[in-house]
Structure formats: structure tokens, C-alpha cells
KEVOLUM-165680 format. One record per residue: x negated, y, z of N, C-alpha, C in turn. Coordinates in steps of 0.05 Angstrom, whole numbers, plus 5000, padded with zeros to 4 digits. Atoms other than C-alpha are relative to their C-alpha. Layout:
KEVOLUM-165680
XYZXYZXYZ...
***
This chain:
KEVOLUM-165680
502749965011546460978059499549824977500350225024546360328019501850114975498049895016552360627977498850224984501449845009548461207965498049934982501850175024542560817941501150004970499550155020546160417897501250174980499849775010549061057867498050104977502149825015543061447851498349754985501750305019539560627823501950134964499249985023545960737777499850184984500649865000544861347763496749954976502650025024537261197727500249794994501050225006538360527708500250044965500249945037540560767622497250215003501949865011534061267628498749815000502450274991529460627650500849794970500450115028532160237597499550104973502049895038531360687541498250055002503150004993524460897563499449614999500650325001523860047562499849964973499250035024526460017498497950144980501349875018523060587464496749935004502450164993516960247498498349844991500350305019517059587457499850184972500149975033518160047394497550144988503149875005512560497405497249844999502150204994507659917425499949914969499450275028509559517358499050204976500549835028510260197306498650215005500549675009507560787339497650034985502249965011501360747308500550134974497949945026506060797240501250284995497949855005510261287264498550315001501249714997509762067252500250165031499349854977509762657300503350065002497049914990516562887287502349815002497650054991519962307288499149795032500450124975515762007351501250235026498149814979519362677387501750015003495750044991526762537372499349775013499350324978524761847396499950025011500049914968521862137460502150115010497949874989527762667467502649895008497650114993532962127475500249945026501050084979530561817540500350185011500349794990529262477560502750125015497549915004535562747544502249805022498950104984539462227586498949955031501850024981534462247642501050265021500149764998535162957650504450045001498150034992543362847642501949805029498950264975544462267698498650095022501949994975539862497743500450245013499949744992538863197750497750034989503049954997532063547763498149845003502750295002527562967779501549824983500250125017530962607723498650204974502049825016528063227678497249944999502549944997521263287713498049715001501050325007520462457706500049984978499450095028523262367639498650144983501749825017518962977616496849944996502250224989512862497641499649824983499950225016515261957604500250054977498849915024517062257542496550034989501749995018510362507529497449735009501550184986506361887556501149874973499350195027510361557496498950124968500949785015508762127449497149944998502449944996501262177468498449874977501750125028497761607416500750194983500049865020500761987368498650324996500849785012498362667378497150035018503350045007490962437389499850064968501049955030491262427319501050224990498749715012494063147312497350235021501349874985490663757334501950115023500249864978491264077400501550195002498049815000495864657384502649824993498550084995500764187365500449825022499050114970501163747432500750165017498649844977502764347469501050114995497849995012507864507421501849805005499050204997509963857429501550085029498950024974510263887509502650325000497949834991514064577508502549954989497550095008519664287460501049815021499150184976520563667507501150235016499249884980521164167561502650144994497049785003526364627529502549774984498250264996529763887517501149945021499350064969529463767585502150205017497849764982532764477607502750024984497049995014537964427551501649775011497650264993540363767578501350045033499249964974539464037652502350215001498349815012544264657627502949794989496550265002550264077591500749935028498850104990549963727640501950165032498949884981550764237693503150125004499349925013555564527654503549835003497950225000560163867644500650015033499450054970559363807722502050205013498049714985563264467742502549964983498050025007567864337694501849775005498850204989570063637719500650075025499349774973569364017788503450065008497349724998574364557769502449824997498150245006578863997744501449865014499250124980579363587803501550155023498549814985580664167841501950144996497549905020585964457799502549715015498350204992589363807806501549905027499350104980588763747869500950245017499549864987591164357892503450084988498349975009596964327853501749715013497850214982599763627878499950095029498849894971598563857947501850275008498249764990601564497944502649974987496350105010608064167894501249825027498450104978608663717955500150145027499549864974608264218012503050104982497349865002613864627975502149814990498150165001617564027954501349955029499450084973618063698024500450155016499949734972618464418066502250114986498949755016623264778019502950055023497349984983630165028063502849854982497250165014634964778009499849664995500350345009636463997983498650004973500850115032631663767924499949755004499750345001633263207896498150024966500550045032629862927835501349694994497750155010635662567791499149834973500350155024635962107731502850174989497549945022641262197673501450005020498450084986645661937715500950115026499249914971645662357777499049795023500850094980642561877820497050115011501749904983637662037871497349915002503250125009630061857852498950055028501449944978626462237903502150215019498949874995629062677953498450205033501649844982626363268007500849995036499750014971626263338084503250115011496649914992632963818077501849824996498050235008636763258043500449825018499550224981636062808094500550105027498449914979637663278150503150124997497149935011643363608113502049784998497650185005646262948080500049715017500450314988643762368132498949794980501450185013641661728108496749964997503549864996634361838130498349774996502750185008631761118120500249944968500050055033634061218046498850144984501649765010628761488000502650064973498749945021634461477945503149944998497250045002641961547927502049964987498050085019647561347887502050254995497849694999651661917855502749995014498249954983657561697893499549985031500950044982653861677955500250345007500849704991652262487965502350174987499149835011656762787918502849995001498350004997664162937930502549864984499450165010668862487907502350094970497949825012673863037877497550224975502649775016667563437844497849734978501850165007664062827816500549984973500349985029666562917741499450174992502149795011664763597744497350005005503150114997657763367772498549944971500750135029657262937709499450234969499749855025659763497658497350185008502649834993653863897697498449944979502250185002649463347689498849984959499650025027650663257603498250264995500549815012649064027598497550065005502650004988642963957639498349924981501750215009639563477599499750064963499249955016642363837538498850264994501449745007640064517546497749985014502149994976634964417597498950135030501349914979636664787654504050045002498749954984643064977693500750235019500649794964644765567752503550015005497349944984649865767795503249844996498150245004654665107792501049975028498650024975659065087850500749815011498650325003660964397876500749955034500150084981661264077943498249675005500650254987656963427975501349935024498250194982659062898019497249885017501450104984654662828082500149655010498950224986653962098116502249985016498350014979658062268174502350104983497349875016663662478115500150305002499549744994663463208133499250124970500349885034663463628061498750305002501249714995659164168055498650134965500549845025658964697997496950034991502249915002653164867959499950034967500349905031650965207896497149884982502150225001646164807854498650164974501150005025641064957798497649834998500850305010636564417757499050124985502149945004631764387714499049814982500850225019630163847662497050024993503450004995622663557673499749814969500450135024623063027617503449924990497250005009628762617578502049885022498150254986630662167634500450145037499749924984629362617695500050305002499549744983630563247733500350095021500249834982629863777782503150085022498149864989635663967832500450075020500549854969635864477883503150075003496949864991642464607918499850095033499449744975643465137969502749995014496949964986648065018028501550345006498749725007653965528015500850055035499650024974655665368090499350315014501849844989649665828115500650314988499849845019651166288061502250265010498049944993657766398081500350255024500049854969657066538153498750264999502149774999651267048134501950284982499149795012656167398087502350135022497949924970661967448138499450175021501349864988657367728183498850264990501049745017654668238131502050145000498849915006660768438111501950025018499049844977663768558185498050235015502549854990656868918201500950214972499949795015658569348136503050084992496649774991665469518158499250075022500049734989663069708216498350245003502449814996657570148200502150274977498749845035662870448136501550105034496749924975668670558212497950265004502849744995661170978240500050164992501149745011660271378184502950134992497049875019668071538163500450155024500049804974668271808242498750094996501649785000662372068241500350254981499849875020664272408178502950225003497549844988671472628207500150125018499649924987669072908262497950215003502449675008663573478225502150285000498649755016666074198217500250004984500650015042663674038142501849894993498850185008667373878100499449884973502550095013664473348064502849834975498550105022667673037986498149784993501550215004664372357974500549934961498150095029664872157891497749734995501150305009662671497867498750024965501850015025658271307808501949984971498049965017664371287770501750284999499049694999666771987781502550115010497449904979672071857837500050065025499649844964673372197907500049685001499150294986671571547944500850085027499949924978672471978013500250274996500449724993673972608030501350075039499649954974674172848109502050165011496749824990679873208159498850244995500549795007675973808148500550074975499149865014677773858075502650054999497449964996684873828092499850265017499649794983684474378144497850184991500849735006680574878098501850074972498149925023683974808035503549825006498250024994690774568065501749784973498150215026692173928019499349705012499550275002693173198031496949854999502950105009686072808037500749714975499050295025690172078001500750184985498749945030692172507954497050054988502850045020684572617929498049784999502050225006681271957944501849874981499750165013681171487884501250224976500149815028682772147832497750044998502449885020677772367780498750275016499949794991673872857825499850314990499249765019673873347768504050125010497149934988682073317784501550045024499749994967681573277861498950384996500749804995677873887856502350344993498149745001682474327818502650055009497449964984688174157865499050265015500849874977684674537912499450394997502449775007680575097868502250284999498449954993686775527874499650265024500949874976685575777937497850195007502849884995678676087932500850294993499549885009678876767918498950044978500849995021674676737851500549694987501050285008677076017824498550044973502250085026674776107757498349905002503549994998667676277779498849785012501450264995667475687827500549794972499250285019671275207770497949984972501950065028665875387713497449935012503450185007659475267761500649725005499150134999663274697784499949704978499850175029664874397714496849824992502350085003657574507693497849895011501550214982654274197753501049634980499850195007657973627739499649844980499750015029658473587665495749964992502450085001650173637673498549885029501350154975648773267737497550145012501349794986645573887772500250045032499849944959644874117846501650254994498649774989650274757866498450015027502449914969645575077925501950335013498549754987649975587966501250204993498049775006655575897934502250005021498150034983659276257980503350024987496749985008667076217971500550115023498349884985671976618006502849864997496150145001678876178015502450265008498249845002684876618012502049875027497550124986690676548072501549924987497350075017695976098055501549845012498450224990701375568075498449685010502050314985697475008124495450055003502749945007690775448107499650325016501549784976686275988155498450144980502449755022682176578110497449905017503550044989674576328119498750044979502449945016668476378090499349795000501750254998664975758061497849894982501750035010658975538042499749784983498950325019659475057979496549934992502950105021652974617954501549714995499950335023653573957908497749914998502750055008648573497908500149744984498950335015648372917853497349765018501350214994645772297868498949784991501550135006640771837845500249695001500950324998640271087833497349895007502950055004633570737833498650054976501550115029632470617761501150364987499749785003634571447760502650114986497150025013641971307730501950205019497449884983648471717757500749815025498750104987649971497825501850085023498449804986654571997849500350235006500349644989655372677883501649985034499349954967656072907954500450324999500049715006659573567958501050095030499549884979659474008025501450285005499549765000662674598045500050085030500549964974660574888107500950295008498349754983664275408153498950265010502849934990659476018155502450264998498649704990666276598174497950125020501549784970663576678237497650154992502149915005656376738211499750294975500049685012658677278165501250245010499149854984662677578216496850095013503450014983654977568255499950224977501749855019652077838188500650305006499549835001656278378180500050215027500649924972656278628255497250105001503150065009649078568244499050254988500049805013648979038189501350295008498449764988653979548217497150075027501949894978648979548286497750074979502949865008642579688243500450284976499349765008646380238210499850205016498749874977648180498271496950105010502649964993640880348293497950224984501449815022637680728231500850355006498149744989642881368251499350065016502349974980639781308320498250194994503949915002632181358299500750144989500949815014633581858251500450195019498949694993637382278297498350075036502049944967632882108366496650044982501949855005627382368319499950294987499749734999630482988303499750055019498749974974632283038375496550025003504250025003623882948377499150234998501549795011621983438335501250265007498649714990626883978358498750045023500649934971625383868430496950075008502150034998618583808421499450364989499749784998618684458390501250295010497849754982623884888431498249915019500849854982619584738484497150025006502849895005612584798458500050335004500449795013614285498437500350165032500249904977616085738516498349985013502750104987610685288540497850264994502449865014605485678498500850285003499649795002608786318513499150095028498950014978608786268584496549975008502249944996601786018584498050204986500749755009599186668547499650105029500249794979602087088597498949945024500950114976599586668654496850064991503249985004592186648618499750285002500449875000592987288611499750255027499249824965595387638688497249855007501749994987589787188706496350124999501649965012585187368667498250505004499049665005587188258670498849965032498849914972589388228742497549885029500950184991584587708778499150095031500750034976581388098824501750215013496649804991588288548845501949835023499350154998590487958856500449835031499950184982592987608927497649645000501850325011587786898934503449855005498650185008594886558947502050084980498249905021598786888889497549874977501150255024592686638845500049805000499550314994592485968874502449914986497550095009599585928858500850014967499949905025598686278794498249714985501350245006592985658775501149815005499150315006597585128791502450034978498049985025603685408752498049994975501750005029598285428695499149704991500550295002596284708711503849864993498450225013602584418707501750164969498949835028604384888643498249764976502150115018598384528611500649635008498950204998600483868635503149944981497150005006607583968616499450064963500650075027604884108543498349764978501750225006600583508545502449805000497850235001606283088554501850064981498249955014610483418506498049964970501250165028604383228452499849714999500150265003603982538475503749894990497350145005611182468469501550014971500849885029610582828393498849734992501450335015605782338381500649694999498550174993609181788413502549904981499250055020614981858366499549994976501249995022611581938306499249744987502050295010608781228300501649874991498050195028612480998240498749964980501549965028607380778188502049914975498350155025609880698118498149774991500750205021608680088078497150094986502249965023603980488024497450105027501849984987600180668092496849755002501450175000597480068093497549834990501750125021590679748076497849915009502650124985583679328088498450285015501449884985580879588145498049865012503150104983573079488169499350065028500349954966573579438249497650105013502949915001565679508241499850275004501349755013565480238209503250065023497549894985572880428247498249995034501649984976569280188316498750235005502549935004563680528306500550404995499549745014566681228276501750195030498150024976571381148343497750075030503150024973564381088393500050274999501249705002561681698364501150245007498149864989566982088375499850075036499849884964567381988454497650125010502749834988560082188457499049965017501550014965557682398523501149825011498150254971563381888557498849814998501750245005559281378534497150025020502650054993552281498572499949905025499950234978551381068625501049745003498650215004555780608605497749764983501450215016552479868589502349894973499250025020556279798518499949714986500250215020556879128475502550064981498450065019560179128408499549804986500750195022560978478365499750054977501449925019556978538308501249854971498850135011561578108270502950025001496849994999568578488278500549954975499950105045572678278214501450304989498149855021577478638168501849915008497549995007584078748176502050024983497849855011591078978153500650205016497849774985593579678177499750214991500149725006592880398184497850105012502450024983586280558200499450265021499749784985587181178247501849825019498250094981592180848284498949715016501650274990587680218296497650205017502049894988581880688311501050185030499649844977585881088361501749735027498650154985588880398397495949965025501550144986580680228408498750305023500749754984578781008431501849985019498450064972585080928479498049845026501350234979581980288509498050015009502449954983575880398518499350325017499549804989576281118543500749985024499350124976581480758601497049875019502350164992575680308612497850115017502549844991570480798624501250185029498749904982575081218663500049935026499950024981577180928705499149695013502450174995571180478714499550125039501849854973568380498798498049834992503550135001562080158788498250114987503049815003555480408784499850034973501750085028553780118720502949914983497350195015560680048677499449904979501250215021560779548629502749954983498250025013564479518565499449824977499750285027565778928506501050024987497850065020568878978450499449724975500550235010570078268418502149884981497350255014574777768380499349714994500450285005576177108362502949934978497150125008581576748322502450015014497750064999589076848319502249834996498150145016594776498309502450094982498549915021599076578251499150234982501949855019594576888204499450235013502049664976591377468259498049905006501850024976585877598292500750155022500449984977584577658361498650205013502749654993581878418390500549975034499949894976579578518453498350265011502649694982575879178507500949815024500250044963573278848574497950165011502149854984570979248626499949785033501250094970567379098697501650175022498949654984572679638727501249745022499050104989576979448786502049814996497850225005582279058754503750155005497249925000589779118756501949815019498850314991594578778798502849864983498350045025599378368769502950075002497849875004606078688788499950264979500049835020603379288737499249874974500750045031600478868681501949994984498349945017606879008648500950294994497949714998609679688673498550144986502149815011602679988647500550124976499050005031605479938574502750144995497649865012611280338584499250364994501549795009610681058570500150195018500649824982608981588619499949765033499850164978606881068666497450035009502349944987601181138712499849815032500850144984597380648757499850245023501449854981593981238802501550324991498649755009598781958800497350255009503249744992592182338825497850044982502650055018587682148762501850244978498549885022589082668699501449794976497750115015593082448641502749935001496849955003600682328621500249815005499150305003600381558622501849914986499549965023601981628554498249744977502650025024595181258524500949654996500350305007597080478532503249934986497750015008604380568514499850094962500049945017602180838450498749854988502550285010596480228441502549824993497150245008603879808443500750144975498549915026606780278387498649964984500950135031602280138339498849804995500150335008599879468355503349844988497650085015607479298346500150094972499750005026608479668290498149874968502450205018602479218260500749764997498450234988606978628287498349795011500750194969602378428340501550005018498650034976602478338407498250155013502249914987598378778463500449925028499750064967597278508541498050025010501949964985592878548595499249675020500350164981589478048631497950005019501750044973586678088706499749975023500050074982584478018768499050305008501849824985583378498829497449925001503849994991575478698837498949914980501150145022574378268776499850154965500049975020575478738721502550004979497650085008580778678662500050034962500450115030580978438585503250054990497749855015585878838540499849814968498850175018588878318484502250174981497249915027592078568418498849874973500350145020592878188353500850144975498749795032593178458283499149834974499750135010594378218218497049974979501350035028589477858163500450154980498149995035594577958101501350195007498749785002598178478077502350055018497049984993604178738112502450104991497549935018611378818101502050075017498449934984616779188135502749975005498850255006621478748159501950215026500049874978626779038216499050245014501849764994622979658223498549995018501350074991617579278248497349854966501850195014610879018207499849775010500850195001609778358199498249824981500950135021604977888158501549854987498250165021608077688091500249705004500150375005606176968095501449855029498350024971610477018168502049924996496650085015617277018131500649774994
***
């Protein structure tokens, strides 16, 4: 507290005396003196008042200043004294402004300083290597925490150049030392020191010339160095043993070339496709490795010119196939060639990696492939002749057959036995059956849309065009349609006749009082939406929720129809390249699922699919 005092005393003791001073001068002359120069005389006082102090040396000295001032500007008017006081004042803030001013910058100063010796001696004294700081002479001025664990001698802050430095290395130390001091700096000097306990330990040194007489020297034990390289460089033989197996034991067969443009590797697989020596192409020009081989292909040219010009412009080769020819130590395959160059950091040549992968079999596949969907196409054409013939050879009896039947019953009726008509009305029933199945089965094959069939369809106006149609089947029925079906992709007859199917089933073969039908959707996946028809009917069990979808299949053989109508909801939801299923429960009812596309379609397999599927 006293310290403090005596501080802030020193602090105003030069304003007190010049206010003293200018005291005696004003007493004696001011009466003499003018206004403007009794204001520089006030502003001096001021001015150091306002510098030593702070704020209350301002708002004092701004007191005093005009208290010295005052006789004088009695004898002035009134606009100037309070001209007067506002100059003082903007005296007072200009000095509070310097001095503030000076203060941050002595501040910044101290703190500069001081953040620089403490942080030169954290990294002096912590550093992992030996710094020494040397004279001309190589002797040891100062020295760091490593030096004295590395070289011993720990109660010695300093050392003699034949003390640390090896006794056989100590004239090249010197010749160091000359060039150091000469150019001003040093690197990578190789030498050896001489621990206390005599033990000699390598280390690579660089320096640093601070003035004429001293210097910087960091040396790095090679010791540590060592061991870490030894260890690298058995850790990067065996990761090179890894990849040369791993690499000899691909089907591929893989050509390694170096940034210099030599086979640095090539694998047992290129020996056992092109039937040549692998040492005979590491360490050749892989331009000349290659055309040992190119020989063999059945087009070399064609590989040797894209070959060339890959190389020749540091390009990618992306799946040319080659065909290898049988030969002496060599199998006829098929193989898939790509080149890929390789990159540095700084985007320079840093090689090529060239593969050739074994894809016989897979053209054996291909072509198999192709032959079956030949075969397949031959098929459908000829099991849709087989269609259209049959369908008509035995429409034409059908319809002949039921004439004469409409007709005897029609002539003859009441001539007629009651069990010869009975019998006569069922042969007529299943005549008329037997042509109902022979149109579903017409229609059934038929469902091949083309491509140009295709196009936005409004589920809205299709729904809706589809209702009206069933008419009367509809009354009674409690109905919901989403008022928000979307747009599709398809054929819009063939969509409209999947939802007249479904709901038709629905109603059908609805038991409940009040049947209840939904037609809804939601989101697909993979660019579709989601269609459904739920009814309130009895449900399905689940050993048929599959069989239902085949064609002439029938839950109940006592109800009319072919069990024709859901097998045909599958043919052209497929051919839309959805999906159609059922899902339900006994007593609970049952929710009919089929997906159809957003985006255009494309006929892929002789199946639609959405383009953006591929």
C-alpha cells in the first residue's frame, strides 16, 4: 500500500511543481502577460498533469490551468474565457490520448519480449535433439536438457571441444566450424560425439551463426534415426513380400511400370496368359516388354497402336477386349485389357498399372446367353402363332357348335325331352365357357406392348373412365377413390383394365352387406409409385396369395369366370416392370399391391423397365 502511495506521489510530483513554478511567474508578470501566451503557459502543467497521471491528472490540472489563466481573462470578454476553457480541455484530451497511446505501446513491447524469451527458452531447453550454443572455437557456451542426458556431464553448464566431440572427427568439426562462421549457416554434416561414459554416438548436425563470435547447433542423434529406418525399411519389405503375393496370387494379370517407364513387376498370371518369362520383362522399357508379348493377340497391331498412344500421351485404355491366339506354353482366352497411368502429387508422370483380366468364361456366358434369347425370341414368336392358330381353329367350331345348339333350342324347345334340354343347356354352358377361356387366353397372349405404346397416363381420368364402365356393379358398394392419384408411364388401356380387373374381384366376390372398396397410393421405390384396391371382402388365405396370379386359377370352382382376370393384372403390371401381390388376412379383407413406373420406359429383356433403372 505504502509502495503504491509513493508511486502515484511520484507520479504528480513534476505537475505540482510546474503549477508552483508557473505560480511565482504569474504572481510577478501576469498582470503583463497576454491571453495567448498566459495559455501555452497554462497548457504545459496541464499537459504533464494529464500525461503522469491519467484522468484526475486531466480533470485537476484542467482546474489549475485556468485558475492561473483567470486574472487574465477578467480583462477579456466572456466569449473568449470559454474559448479559453474549451482549448485547455481539448489540451487535456490530447495529452489523455499520447499518453494512452505511449502506454499500449510500451505494453505491447514488454509483452512481445516477454513472450519471446519464454517461449526461446521452453524450445531451447525441451527440444528432442542436442543444442549447444558454441563460440568460434567449438566450445560449449550454453547447452540444453538433451545434451546432458545424451552426452553426461550434467553438473557442467559448458564444454571443451575435446570434451563432446570425437577425437577422429574433431578436424572435420573445425573445417565445419570455419564455414559456419563464414557463410552463416551449415546442414546435414555427419560426424560423431563422445558421450562421458566414452560411448560414441552418431549424429547429423546443422548451425546457424547468431553473431561473429557465436552460434547455434542442433545435432540429431543418428542412433534413433537409424533404428527407426531399419525398422521402416523391414516393415517396407514386408508389406512390398504382401503385395507381390497378393499380386501373384490374382487371376489378373497385373504389369506394374515405374515413373521411369520400366516393368518394375509383372505377376505369374502374365506368364500363364501370354506364355513368356516374367524376369525377362521386369527392369525392360515397358514399351519393349510389351511387344514381346503383343504377338499373340489376335489383332496385335490394333492392340500395339492404342497401346503406343496411351502411353506416348499418358491416357487411360478402358476395356479392350483381346482374344490371345493358342500357342506353345499358352491357352486361347479372352481378355480384358485396361491401362491406367498414374499420378504423382504435384500431377507429374508416376507410372502405369496395366491389367488384363480373364473374361473367356464370361464370354462363353455372353454368348450362351445370346444363343438362349434367340432361341427364346423363336419360342414367343412361334408359341404366339401356336396362339393365334389355336385360338382360332377352335373359336370357329366353338361358334359353330353353339349356333346349332342356340338354335335346336331355340326351334325344337318344346319337342323336346326336359332331360335332353337340361343336357342340351349345359353342353351350351360349357360351349360358352370353353370360348370364354379361349378369349382370355387370346388376350392373355397378346400382352406385348410396344415401346411407341407408351405414354403419361392420368390415373384420375383412367380411374374414373374405368368406374363408369362397371355401372350397375357399383351400387351398393361404399366406394373411395384418392383424389390425388398421380401420372404415370404406360399403356393406358392396359392400366385401366388391371384397375376394372381388381375392383370388379373385389365387388364380386365381396360377402358383406355393405362392400367396401379403396383405391389409393403412396410412394415407390425406385422411381414408382405405389397402386393399390382394398376391399372389406373375406380375405385370402395365405397358401393362395400366390397361386391366384397364375392363369386359369380359381379360388372358388362354383363362382363364374376362367380365373383368367388376376393372371392378366401380372401381365401387364410386369410388362410395366412392376411388381403385383396380395396382401391378407382371413375375415379381414385383402389389399391388392402393384407398382408402375414415373419415367419413361424402355424395353429391356422383353420386359419394361424405368430408364433411370439401368
Amino acid at each position: 500500500m505504502r509502495r503504491r502511495r509513493r508511486v502515484r506521489w511520484s507520479r504528480w510530483a513534476p505537475a505540482l511543481i510546474f503549477y508552483a513554478l508557473l505560480g511565482g511567474v504569474f504572481g510577478v508578470w501576469g498582470g503583463k502577460l497576454e491571453v495567448g501566451a498566459s495559455f501555452l503557459l497554462a497548457s504545459v502543467p496541464l499537459m504533464v498533469a494529464a500525461w503522469m497521471v491519467g484522468r484526475w491528472g486531466a480533470a485537476l490540472g484542467l482546474c489549475g490551468s485556468l485558475g492561473l489563466i483567470f486574472p487574465a481573462l477578467l480583462r477579456q470578454p466572456p466569449g473568449v474565457g470559454a474559448a479559453a476553457a474549451l482549448l485547455l480541455a481539448g489540451v487535456a484530451l490530447v495529452a489523455l490520448g499520447a499518453e494512452h497511446l505511449w502506454r499500449r505501446r510500451v505494453h505491447t513491447s514488454r509483452v512481445a519480449r516477454k513472450v519471446d524469451v519464454c517461449y526461446g527458452e521452453e524450445v531451447f531447453e525441451n527440444s528432442l535433439n542436442i543444442v549447444h550454443v558454441i563460440d568460434r572455437e567449438g566450445n560449449v557456451i550454453r547447452r540444453n536438457r538433451a545434451s546432458r542426458e545424451l552426452l553426461g556431464w550434467n553438473h557442467k553448464k559448458t564444454l571443451h571441444l575435446t570434451e563432446y566431440v570425437h577425437p577422429q572427427d574433431i578436424g572435420k568439426f573445425k573445417a565445419e566450424l570455419e564455414l559456419l562462421f563464414e557463410r552463416g549457416e551449415v546442414r546435414g554434416v555427419e560426424l560423431r560425439f563422445v558421450s562421458e561414459g566414452k560411448r560414441s554416438i552418431p549424429v547429423e548436425l546443422q548451425a546457424k551463426r547468431v553473431t561473429g563470435k557465436v552460434a547455434v547447433l542442433e545435432a540429431r542423434d543418428r542412433l534413433e534415426v537409424a533404428a527407426w529406418e531399419r525398422k521402416l525399411a523391414a516393415e517396407q519389405a514386408r508389406y512390398r513380400f504382401l503385395i507381390e503375393e497378393g499380386i501373384d496370387t490374382m487371376d489378373l494379370g497385373v504389369l506394374l511400370v515405374d515413373q521411369q517407364g520400366q516393368v518394375l513387376w509383372a505377376n505369374r498370371a502374365v506368364e500363364e496368359f501370354f506364355g513368356v518369362a516374367r524376369d525377362d520383362l521386369i527392369g525392360r522399357a515397358a514399351t519393349r516388354a510389351l511387344q514381346m508379348f503383343t504377338h499373340v493377340f489376335e489383332h496385335p497391331q490394333e492392340f500395339w497402336a492404342t497401346v503406343r498412344e496411351a502411353y506416348q500421351q499418358g491416357t487411360e485404355v478402358e476395356g479392350l477386349i483381346l482374344r490371345v491366339l493358342p500357342g506353345l506354353g499358352r491357352e486361347e482366352r479372352v481378355l480384358q485389357y485396361r491401362s491406367i497411368p498414374i499420378r504423382a502429387d504435384d500431377g507429374s508422370p508416376g507410372g502405369r498399372i496395366d491389367y488384363y483380366a480373364d473374361v473367356t468364361e464370361l464370354k462363353k456366358l455372353e454368348a450362351e446367353l445370346r444363343a438362349r434369347n434367340r432361341e427364346l425370341t423363336e419360342v414367343n414368336a412361334k408359341l404366339g402363332e401356336f396362339t393365334t392358330v389355336v385360338s382360332h381353329d377352335l373359336r370357329s367350331p366353338l361358334v359353330t357348335a353353339l349356333g346349332f345348339m342356340s338354335t335346336i333350342l331355340s326351334n325344337y324347345n318344346g319337342q323336346l325331352p326336359s332331360q335332353v334340354r337340361e343336357d342340351l343347356e349345359k353342353m351350351r354352358g360349357r360351349l360358352e365357357y370353353m370360348d370364354r377361356l379361349v378369349d382370355d387366353l387370346s388376350r392373355y397372349s397378346s400382352i406385348k406392348p410396344r415401346a411407341a405404346d407408351f405414354e403419361r397416363v392420368d390415373l384420375r381420368r383412367v380411374v374414373r373412365e374405368r368406374l363408369e364402365d362397371l355401372g350397375p356393379m357399383l351400387h351398393g358398394v361404399n366406394l373411395r377413390v384418392a383424389e390425388d392419384l398421380p401420372v404415370v408411364w404406360g399403356v393406358p388401356t392396359m392400366i385401366g383394365e388391371v384397375f376394372s380387373n381388381l375392383v370388379r374381384n373385389a365387388i364380386k366376390f365381396n360377402d358383406k352387406a355393405l362392400p367396401e372398396v379403396e383405391i389409393g397410393w403412396r410412394e415407390g421405390e425406385g422411381g414408382t409409385y405405389l397402386l393399390f384396391v382394398r376391399d372389406n371382402g373375406p380375405g385370402i388365405e395365405a397358401e393362395w396369395q400366390e397361386k391366384i396370379f397364375g392363369l386359369f386359377e380359381k379360388l372358388d370352382r362354383n363362382r363364374e369366370g376362367t380365373g383368367a382376370g388376376l393372371a392378366i393384372c401380372k401381365r401387364i403390371v410386369e410388362e410395366h416392370g412392376g411388381k403385383i401381390w396380395v396382401e391378407s388376412k382371413v375375415g379381414s379383407g385383402s389389399t391388392f399391391y402393384f407398382s408402375l413406373p414415373k419415367v419413361p420406359v424402355k424395353k429391356r429383356g422383353g420386359t419394361a423397365c424405368p430408364m433411370n433403372a439401368e
